[in-house]
N, C-alpha and C positions, 0 to 999 in steps of 0.2 A: 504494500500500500504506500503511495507516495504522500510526503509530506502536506501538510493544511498549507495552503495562502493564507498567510498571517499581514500582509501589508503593502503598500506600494513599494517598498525596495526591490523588492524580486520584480519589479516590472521597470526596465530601466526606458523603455522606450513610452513607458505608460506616464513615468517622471516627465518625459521630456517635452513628451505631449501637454501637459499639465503648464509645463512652464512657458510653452508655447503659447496658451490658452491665456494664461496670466498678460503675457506679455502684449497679447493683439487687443483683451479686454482694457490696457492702461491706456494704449495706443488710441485705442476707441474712443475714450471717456476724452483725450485730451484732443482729440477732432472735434467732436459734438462740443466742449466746450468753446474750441475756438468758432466754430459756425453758431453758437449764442450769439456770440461778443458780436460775429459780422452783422446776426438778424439784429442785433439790438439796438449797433452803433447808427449816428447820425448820419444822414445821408451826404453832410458835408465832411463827415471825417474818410481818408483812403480806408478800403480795403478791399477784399478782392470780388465781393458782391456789389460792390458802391465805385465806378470808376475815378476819374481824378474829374474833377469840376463839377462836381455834385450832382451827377446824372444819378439817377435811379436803376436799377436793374429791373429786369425784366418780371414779371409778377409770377411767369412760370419757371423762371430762376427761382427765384424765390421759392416758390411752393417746392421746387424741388429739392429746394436745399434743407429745409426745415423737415422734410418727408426723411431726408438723407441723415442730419441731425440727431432725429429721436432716433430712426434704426443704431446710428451708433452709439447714442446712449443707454441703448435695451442693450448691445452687445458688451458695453464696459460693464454694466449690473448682473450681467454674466446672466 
């Protein structure tokens, strides 16, 4: 009879996995945070939603980006 699975050590590829997961979910949260900051910012401040001289973006920019936003903030909350 072969030994009980007692833990993630015996799974070095499961570890890895794992810390892959960590790492896309940090990645995530800190996109969705920056795509906040663009939805939130003034339309006369740059950023990459808002061009330079205070044009407006497109409103299905927009929608998409905020649709894009919460998905990556559902993937940081794991």
């Amino acid at each position: 009879m072969g030994e009980p699975v007692t833990g993630r050590h015996e799974f070095p590829g499961a570890v890895a996995a794992h810390d892959q997961d960590g790492a896309m979910r940090e990645q995530a949260g800190q996109l969705a945070a920056a795509m906040t900051d663009w939805l939130g910012a003034s339309v006369l401040t740059y950023t990459p939603l808002y061009p330079e001289h205070g044009d407006k973006c497109s409103a299905d920019l927009e929608a998409w980006c905020r649709s894009a936003r919460d998905i990556l903030a559902a993937v940081a909350h794991g």
